[in-house]
N, C-alpha and C positions, 0 to 999 in steps of 0.2 A: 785154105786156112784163113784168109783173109776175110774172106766172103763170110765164113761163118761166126768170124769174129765181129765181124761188121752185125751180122746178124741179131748178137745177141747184146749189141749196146741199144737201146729205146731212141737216140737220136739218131741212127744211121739205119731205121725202116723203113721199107717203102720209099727207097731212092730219095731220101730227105739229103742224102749227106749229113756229116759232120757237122753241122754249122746252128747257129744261133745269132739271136739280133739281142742288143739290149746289155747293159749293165747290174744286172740284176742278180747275179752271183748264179743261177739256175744253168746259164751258158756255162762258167766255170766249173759244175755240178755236171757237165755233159760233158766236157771235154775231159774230166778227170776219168769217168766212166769211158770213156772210151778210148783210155789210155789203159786201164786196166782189161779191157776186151781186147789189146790188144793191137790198135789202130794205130798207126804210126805219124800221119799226119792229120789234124785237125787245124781247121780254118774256124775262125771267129772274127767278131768285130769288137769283142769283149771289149779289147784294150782301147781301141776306139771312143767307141763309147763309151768308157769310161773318163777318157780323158774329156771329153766334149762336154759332159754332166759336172767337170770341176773334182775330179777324185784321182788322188795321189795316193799306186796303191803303197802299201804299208805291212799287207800282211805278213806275217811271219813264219818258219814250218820249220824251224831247229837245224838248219841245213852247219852243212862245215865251215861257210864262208860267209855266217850270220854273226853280228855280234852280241853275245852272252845276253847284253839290255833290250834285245829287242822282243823278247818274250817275258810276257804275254803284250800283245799292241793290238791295237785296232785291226781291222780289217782296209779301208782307207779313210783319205782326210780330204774330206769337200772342202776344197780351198774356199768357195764360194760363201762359204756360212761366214758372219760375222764375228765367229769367236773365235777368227786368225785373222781379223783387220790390225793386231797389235802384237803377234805374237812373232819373235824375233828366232824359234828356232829354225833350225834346216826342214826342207820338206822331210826328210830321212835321215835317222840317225847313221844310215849305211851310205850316202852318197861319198861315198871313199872318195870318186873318180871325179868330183864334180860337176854329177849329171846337171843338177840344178844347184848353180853355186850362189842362192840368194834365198833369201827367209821365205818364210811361212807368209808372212802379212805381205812382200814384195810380190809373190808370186799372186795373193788373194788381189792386192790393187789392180795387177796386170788384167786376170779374168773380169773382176768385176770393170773395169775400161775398156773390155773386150781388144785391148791389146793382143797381136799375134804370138809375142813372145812368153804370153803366161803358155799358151795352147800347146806351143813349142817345146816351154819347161817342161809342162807335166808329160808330155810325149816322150819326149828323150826319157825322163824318169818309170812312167809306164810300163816303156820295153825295155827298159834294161832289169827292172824288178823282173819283169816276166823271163827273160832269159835266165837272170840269175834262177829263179822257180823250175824253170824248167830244164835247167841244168840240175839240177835238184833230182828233178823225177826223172830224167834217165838214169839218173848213177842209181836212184831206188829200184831202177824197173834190169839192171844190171846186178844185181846183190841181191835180188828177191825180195826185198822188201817192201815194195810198190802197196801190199794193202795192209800193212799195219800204219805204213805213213798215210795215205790215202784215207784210213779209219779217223788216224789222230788230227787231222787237218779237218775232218766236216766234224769232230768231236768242236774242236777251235772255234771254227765259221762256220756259221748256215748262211745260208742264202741270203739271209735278212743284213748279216754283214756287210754285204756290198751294195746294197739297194741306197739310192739319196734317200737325205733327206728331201721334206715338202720344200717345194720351190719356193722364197722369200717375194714377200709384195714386190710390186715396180717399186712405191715407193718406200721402201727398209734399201732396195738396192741405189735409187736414188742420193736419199741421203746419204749412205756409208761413200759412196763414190765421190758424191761433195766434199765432204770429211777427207776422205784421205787425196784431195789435191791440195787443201789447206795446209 
């Protein structure tokens, strides 16, 4: 049963496995598919590389243990871009637990200084988003509901949600790092 479910997901032919490279949201498009084929575990570097590209995810999917505000949001937030060098709120309206208990623009100074502990932040905040997610889609794939949620989720985000932005000059990254040592 396995094999044939494996079979009929596009990423698990021809002895590919389950896997994908890249932050691109197309990985997160394979592994959803292959959760509804049936696959039970899936390996990625999604989150990875997400976090290494400066993206804090964000996404949202109406889950039980989401709050009311956070639909409709983003898909993620490139700490990296400029228009969080000033902005004081949380990475996540949901860090209940204190994954990342410091701002938006604290965490952009860290990445942009290539500091360990921005990397750190958004990791710890990454996988606990992801868990939370994918606690999500087992309790959907237990209740049967796995493809009207799965429908309503790429109605949300395409793929282009999670893609970066173009990489800013050296110098735009230059100055702003100036900037925020002053």
């Amino acid at each position: 049963a396995a094999a044939a479910a494996a079979a009929r997901f596009d990423g698990c032919v021809g002895g590919k496995g389950c896997t994908g490279g890249g932050s691109d949201g197309a990985v997160a498009g394979r592994a959803g598919r292959a959760v509804q084929a049936g696959v039970d575990i899936v390996t990625t570097p999604f989150v990875d590389a997400l976090t290494a590209a400066g993206g804090a995810m964000v996404f949202s999917w109406g889950g039980a243990d989401e709050p009311a505000a956070a639909v409709p949001s983003p898909a993620v937030l490139w700490l990296r871009d400029p228009t969080y060098f000033a902005d004081m709120g949380p990475v996540h309206a949901d860090d209940g637990a204190c994954i990342v208990p410091h701002t938006r623009s604290y965490v952009h100074h860290l990445l942009l200084d290539k500091e360990i502990m921005g990397k750190a932040f958004l990791d710890a905040h990454n996988w606990y988003h992801m868990r939370r997610f994918m606690r999500e889609v087992r309790a959907r794939v237990v209740d049967g509901s796995l493809a009207s949620f799965a429908e309503a989720f790429r109605a949300r985000y395409t793929a282009a949600s999670f893609q970066p932005p173009a990489p800013p000059s050296a110098a735009d990254n230059q100055s702003e790092s100036n900037e925020s040592k002053q």
